[in-house]
Wavefront OBJ file of the C-alpha trace (Angstrom):
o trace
v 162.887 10.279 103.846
v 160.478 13.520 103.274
v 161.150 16.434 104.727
v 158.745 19.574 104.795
v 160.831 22.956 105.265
v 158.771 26.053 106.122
v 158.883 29.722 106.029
v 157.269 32.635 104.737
v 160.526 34.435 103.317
v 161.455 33.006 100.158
v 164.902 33.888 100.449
v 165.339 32.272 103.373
v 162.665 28.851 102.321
v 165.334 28.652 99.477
v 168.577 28.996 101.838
v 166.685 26.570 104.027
v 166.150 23.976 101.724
v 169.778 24.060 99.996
v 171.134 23.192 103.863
v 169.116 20.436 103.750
v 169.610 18.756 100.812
v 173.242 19.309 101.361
v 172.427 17.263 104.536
v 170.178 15.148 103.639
v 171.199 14.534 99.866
v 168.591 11.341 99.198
v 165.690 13.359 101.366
v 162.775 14.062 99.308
v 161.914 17.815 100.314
v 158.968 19.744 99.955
v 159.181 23.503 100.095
v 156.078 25.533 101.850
v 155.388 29.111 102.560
v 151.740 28.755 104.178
v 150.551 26.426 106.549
v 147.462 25.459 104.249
v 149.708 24.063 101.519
v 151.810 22.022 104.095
v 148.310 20.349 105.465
v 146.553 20.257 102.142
v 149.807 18.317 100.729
v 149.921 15.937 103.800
v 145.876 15.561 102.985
v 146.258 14.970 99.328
v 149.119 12.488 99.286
v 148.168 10.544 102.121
v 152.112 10.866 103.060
v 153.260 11.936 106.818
v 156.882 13.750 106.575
v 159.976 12.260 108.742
v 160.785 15.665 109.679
v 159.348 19.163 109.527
v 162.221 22.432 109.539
v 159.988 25.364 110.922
v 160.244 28.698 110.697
v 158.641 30.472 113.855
v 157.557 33.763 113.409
v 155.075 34.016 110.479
v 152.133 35.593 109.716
v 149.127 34.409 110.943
v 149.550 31.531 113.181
v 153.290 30.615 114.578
v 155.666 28.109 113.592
v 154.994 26.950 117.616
v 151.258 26.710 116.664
v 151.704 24.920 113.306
v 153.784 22.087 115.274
v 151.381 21.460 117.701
v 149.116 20.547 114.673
v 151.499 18.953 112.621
v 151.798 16.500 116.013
v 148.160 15.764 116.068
v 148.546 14.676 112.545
v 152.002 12.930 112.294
v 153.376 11.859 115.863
v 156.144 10.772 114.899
v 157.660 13.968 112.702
v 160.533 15.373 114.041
v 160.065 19.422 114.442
v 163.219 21.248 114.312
v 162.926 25.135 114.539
v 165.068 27.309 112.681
v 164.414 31.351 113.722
v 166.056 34.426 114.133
v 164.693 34.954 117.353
v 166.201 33.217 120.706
v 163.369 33.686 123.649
v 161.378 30.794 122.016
v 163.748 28.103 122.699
v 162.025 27.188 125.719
v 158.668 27.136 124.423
v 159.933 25.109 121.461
v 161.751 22.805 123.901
v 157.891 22.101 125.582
v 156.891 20.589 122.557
v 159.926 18.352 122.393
v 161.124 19.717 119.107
v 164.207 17.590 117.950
v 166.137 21.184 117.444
v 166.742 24.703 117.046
v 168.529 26.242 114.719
v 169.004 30.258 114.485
v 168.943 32.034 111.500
v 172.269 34.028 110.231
l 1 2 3 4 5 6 7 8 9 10 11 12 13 14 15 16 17 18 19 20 21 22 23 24 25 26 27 28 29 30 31 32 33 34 35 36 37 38 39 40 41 42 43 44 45 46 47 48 49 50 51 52 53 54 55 56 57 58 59 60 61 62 63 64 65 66 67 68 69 70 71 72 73 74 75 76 77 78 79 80 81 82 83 84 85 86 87 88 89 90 91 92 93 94 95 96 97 98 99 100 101 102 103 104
């Protein structure tokens, strides 16, 4: 299984990632901090992820945004959102994420 976690605070990419290997212990998972590297590594490798852990505010475009692509370019990812911030639940919900998680 490869998973793609996302967010632009380290601290919190590296908290992220530990939860899911913990979860996912066999997972291949591939740590990213701007949307560019998460597209150029799905480019380069040819490789779609099973499931993409998004963070949702970020700078430049949103974690909302960046699933919307990352659905035009693997359908059948899963999108879970994990923020800090409740009043995009709903929104997230629209795009039939698979979950949302909320940050400590």
């Amino acid at each position: 299984m490869l998973i793609y976690a996302m967010d632009d605070e380290p601290k919190m990419l590296r908290l992220l990632h530990r939860a899911i290997a913990e979860a996912a212990p066999d997972a291949e998972i591939k740590d990213f901090s701007f949307e560019d590297d998460l597209f150029n590594t799905m480019e380069e490798t040819g490789k779609k992820p099973d499931a993409v852990f998004l963070d949702i505010e970020m700078p430049g475009r949103s974690g909302l945004e960046i699933a919307v692509r990352i659905k035009e370019t693997a359908p059948e990812a899963g999108i879970v959102f994990v923020t800090g911030y409740s009043q995009y639940a709903v929104e997230a919900f629209r795009l039939h994420a698979n979950g949302y998680i909320m940050k400590p």
